[in-house]
N, C-alpha and C positions, 0 to 999 in steps of 0.2 A: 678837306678831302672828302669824297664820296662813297659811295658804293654805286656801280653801275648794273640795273637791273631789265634784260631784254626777253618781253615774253614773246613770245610767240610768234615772232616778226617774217613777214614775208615779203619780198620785192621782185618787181619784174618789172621789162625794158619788152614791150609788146608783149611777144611769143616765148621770150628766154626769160627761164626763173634764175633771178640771179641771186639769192640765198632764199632758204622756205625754212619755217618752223626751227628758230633760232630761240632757244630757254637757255639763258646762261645770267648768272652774278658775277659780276666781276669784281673784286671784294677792292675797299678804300685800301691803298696807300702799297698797293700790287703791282706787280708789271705782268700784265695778261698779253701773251702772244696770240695773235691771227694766224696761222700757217697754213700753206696749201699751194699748189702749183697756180702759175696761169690761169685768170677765168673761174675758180673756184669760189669767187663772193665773199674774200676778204675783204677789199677795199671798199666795193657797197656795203658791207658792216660796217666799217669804220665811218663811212659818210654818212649811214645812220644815225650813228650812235653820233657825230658831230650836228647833224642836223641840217646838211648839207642835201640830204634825201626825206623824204617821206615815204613813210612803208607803205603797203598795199594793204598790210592788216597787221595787228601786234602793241605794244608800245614798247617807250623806253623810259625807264625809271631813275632819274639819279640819286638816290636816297630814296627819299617817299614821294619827291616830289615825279609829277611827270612830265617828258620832255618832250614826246613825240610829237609836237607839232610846235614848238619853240622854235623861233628861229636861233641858224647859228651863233650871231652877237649875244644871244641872250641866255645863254649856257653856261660861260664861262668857261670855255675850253681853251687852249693852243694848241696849234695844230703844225706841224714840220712835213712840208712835204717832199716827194719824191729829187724834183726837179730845184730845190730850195727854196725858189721863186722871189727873189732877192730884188729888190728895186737895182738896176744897174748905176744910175744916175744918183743915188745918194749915198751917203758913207754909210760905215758899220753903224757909229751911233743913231743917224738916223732911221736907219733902217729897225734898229733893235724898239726906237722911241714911237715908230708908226703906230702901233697899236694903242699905247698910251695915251698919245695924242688924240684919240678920235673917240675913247672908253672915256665912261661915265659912272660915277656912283654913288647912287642913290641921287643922279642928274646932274653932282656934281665932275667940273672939268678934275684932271689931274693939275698941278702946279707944276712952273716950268723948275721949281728945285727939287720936286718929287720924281719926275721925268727923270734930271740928270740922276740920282740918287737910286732909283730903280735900274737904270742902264747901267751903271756902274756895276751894280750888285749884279747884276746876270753877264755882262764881261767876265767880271770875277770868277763868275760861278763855271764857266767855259773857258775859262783860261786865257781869257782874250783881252787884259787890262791895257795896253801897250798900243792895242791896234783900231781905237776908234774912230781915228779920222781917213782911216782908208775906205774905198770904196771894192765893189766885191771882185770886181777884175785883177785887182791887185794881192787878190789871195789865193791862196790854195784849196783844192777842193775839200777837203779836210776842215780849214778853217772857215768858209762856209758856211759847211756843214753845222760849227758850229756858230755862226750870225743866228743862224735860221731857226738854230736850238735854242738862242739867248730869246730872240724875240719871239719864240711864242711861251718862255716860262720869265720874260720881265712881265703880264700883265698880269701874275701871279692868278694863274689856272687854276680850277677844281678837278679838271681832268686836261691829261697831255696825251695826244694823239699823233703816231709817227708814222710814214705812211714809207715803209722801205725804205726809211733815210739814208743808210750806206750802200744802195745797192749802186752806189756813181762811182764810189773810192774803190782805189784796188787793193790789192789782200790785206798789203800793211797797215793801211791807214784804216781798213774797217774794224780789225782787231783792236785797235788805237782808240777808235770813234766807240765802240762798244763798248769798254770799259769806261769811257767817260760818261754815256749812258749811264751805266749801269749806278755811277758813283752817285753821277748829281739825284737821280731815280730816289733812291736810297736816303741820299743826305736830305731831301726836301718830302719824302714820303709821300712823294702823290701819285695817284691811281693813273695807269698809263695804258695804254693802249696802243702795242705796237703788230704792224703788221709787214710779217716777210714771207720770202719763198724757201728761206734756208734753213735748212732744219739744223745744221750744228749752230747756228745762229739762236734762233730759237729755245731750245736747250739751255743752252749757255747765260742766257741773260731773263730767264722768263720765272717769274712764280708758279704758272700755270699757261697752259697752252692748249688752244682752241684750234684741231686739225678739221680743215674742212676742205669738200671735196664737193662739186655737182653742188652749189648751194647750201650745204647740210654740213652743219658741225656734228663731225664720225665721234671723235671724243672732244672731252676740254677736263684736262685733269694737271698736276703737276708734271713734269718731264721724266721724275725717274717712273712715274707710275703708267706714264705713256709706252715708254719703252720697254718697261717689264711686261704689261697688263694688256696690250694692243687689243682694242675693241671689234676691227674688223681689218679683213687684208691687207687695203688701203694704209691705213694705220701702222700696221706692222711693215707693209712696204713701203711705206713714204718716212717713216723715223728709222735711222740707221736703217743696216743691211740684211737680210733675209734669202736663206733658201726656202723655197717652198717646193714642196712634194704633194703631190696630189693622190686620192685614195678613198678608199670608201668605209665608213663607220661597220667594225663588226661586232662590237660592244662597247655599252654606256656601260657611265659606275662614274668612280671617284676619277677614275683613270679610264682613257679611253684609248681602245684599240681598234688599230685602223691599217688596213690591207691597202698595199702601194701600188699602182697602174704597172709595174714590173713585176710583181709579185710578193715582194717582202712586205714580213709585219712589222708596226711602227707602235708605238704607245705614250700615248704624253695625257697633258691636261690644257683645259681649256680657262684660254682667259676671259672667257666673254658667259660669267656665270647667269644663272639662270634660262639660258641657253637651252632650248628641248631639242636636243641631240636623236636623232632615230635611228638603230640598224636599216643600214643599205644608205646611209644618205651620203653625198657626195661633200668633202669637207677637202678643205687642205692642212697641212701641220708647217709650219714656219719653224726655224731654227737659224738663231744668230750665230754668223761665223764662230764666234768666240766659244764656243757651245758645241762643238765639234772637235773630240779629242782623237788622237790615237792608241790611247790604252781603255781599258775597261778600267770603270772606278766602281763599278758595285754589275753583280751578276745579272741584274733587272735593267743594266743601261740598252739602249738600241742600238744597233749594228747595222751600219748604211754603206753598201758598197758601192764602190765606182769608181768611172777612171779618168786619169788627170787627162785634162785639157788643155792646161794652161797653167804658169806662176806667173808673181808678181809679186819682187821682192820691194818693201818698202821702208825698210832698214829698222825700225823695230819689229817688224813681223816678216809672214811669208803669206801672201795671199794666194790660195790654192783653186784654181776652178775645175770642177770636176762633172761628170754626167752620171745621174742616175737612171739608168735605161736613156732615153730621150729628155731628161727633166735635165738643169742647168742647175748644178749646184756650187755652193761657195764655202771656206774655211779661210781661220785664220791663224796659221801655224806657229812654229821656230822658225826663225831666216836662216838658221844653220841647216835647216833641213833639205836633202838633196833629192827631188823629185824632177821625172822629165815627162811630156805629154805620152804618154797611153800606158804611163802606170796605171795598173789598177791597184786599189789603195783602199782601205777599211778603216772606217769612223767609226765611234762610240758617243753616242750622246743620251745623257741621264734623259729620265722620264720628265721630270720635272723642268726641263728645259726645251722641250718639244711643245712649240702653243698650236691646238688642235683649231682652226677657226672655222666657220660654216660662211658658205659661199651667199652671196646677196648682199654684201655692206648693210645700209642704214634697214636696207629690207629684211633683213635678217633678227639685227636689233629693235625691229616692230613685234618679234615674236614672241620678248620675254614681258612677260606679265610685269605690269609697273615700268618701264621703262620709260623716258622723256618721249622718244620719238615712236612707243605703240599709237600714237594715235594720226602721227603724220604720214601725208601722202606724196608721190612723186614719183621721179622717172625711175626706170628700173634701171638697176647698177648690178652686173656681176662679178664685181671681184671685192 
């Protein structure tokens, strides 16, 4: 197994940058997520990092060795992609034995008792011992899913590359498909590389996750520290759910207080330290549903009025949507709780749960002294 190390890597398709100034480790024997909407340059990472692309500037590192300009054969990777891409015309086992067959090492062939003995072992390892001599028409998209998973981890990989592989299965089956991810991941320890657009996805199966947006990985950190610690809006709005209120800084400190486009004061802290915060600057403060109470738990909590819009009862909760002044706010209550639209209704939420962020994403985190991305360039991003 590896460590996968990308300095500085930037790629573009003429006019469109389609990832810039990418510095991440991806540590041996990990499951590192890609995440990001549409068009954001996960997948050109990933074709990077397979070798399938050539950067414009940067390299890639597998270990010590360096990759960027290896061809893909000569890597040692498996790679699962979106569409499976399954020969139609041959069975499971040959399908799983292609790669075998054509791979060399050290010049020498595979042996046709090593073939069967490797296919076998990655059936096994997908749960697929029974169904070798079927061809892919004859399967389900689930089981597929999992040929496609045998044959790129039978030509035993240094690194596993998934390119949205459940995003064809429906709800049941990608739950299904995910933990067997996650098992075989785990049982075999090898460094993987998955890229989706789903963030409970993400979350759920990732050691560490790489949010990118516009080219630019915003963070790449583990998921509870994503979701705690959100780098920039983007972030905090594309991982779970978010109100955000907009406002202007009237004092720095440990804790900052911040005056709301209706008029109320707000106070929280920020997760994006080293941050030079100024009186008068325009910031917004995010607050996850769940972090929205109706009692006061300490005399210092913030007090957010407004009035209901909207429920949305989802049987362990009560999702409340509310306005403050003009701003679209969210909670997430008791389902026992009896609310009808144009209550007006009073939140409490601690200081410590109010994340204060400053407006410009990746521009923003150019401004903290030391940071990855002070020295990168690119289009401007407001949110």
């Amino acid at each position: 197994m590896v460590t996968i190390r990308l300095e500085n890597l930037r790629k573009t398709f003429g006019d469109v940058v389609a990832t810039d100034h990418v510095n991440m480790e991806l540590q041996e024997a990990e499951l590192s997520t890609l995440l990001g909407p549409s068009g954001c340059g996960k997948t050109t990472l990933l074709r990077l990092i397979a070798g399938f692309y050539e950067p414009d500037r940067g390299r890639v590192f597998f270990d010590d060795k360096e990759m960027t300009y290896i061809p893909p054969n000569k890597r040692n990777t498996g790679m699962c992609f979106q569409n499976y891409a399954l020969w139609p015309h041959m069975s499971v086992f040959d399908n799983i034995a292609y790669g075998l067959k054509i791979k060399r090492v050290k010049g020498m062939k595979y042996t046709g008792s090593a073939i069967r003995r490797r296919v076998d072992e990655a059936l096994g390892l997908v749960q697929m011992d029974a169904l070798g001599e079927r061809t892919p028409h004859q399967l389900s998209g689930g089981q597929q899913q999992r040929v496609a998973l045998a044959r790129a981890l039978a030509i035993e990989p240094d690194v596993l590359l998934l390119d949205e592989p459940l995003s064809n299965l429906d709800a049941k089956l990608r739950i299904e498909m995910r933990e067997e991810i996650i098992r075989i991941q785990k049982e075999l320890s090898i460094t993987t590389v998955y890229v989706t657009h789903d963030q409970h996805e993400a979350l759920s199966i990732s050691d560490r996750v790489a949010v990118m947006d516009h080219g630019y990985v915003q963070q790449f950190d583990t998921p509870r520290e994503i979701y705690a610690n959100p780098q920039t809006i983007f972030v905090a709005d594309f991982i779970g759910q978010c109100t955000f209120v907009e406002g202007k800084i009237e004092k720095t400190g440990s804790t900052l207080q911040v005056r709301l486009t209706d008029g109320q004061p707000i106070s929280g802290v920020t997760t994006v330290h080293g941050y030079p915060f100024e009186e008068g600057e325009d910031v917004k403060c995010a607050i996850r549903p769940e972090n929205l109470f109706l009692e006061r738990s300490s005399q210092e909590d913030n007090q957010i009025t407004g009035k209901v819009t909207r429920t949305i009862y989802i049987g362990n909760g009560l999702e409340v949507y509310f306005s403050v002044g003009d701003i679209p706010a969210q909670a997430l209550l008791d389902p026992d709780l009896k609310l009808t639209p144009g209550d007006e209704i009073t939140f409490y939420a601690p200081v410590r749960d109010v994340m204060v962020l400053p407006l410009g994403g990746v521009h923003a985190l150019r401004k903290i002294p030391g940071h990855p991305m002070a020295s990168a360039e690119g289009p401007s991003v407001t949110t």
